[in-house]
N, C-alpha and C positions, 0 to 999 in steps of 0.2 A: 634664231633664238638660242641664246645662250643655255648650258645643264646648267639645274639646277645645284649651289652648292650647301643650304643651308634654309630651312623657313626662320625667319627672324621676327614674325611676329602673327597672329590671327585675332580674328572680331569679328563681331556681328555689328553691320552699320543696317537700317529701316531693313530689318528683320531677312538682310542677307548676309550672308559668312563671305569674309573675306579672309586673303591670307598676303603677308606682304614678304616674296621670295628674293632671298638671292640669287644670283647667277653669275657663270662665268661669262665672260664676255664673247661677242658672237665671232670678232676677229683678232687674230694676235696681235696684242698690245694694245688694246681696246680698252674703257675702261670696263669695269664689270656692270652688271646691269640690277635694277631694282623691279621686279611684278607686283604691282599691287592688283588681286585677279581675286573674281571670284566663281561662281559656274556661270557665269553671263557675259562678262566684261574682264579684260585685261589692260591696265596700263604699265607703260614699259617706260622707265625713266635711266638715264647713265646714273652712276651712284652721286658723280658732284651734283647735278641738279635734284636728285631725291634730296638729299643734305640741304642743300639751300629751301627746297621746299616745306622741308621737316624745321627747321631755322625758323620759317616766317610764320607758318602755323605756330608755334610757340611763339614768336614774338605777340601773335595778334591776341594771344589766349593771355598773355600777360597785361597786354593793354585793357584787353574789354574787361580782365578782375579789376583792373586799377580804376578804368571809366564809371563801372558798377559798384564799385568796392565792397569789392567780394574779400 
């Protein structure tokens, strides 16, 4: 597990805190790493897949205002 280099963002999702950290990466030349953890559960993602994940959740957030017309 890569140190911590920075928290870049925190929230409460069904009435638990979470916090979504950066890291350095756990081997040289690695990429860097993304936590999203909270006192229960930790997910660990490389930064390009966090990105592509954070990408699709927006995409899908822009479709369902379009399909709703919000």
């Amino acid at each position: 597990m890569g140190e911590k280099i920075k928290t870049l963002s925190k929230g409460k999702l069904l009435d638990t805190e979470f916090e979504i950290e950066l890291n350095h990466p756990t081997v040289t030349g690695a990429e860097q790493q993304i936590h999203l953890q909270s006192d229960k559960y930790r997910f660990e993602l490389d930064k390009s897949d966090f990105i592509s994940l954070a990408f699709s959740v927006l995409v899908a957030e822009k479709n369902l205002r379009n399909l709703k017309k919000l």
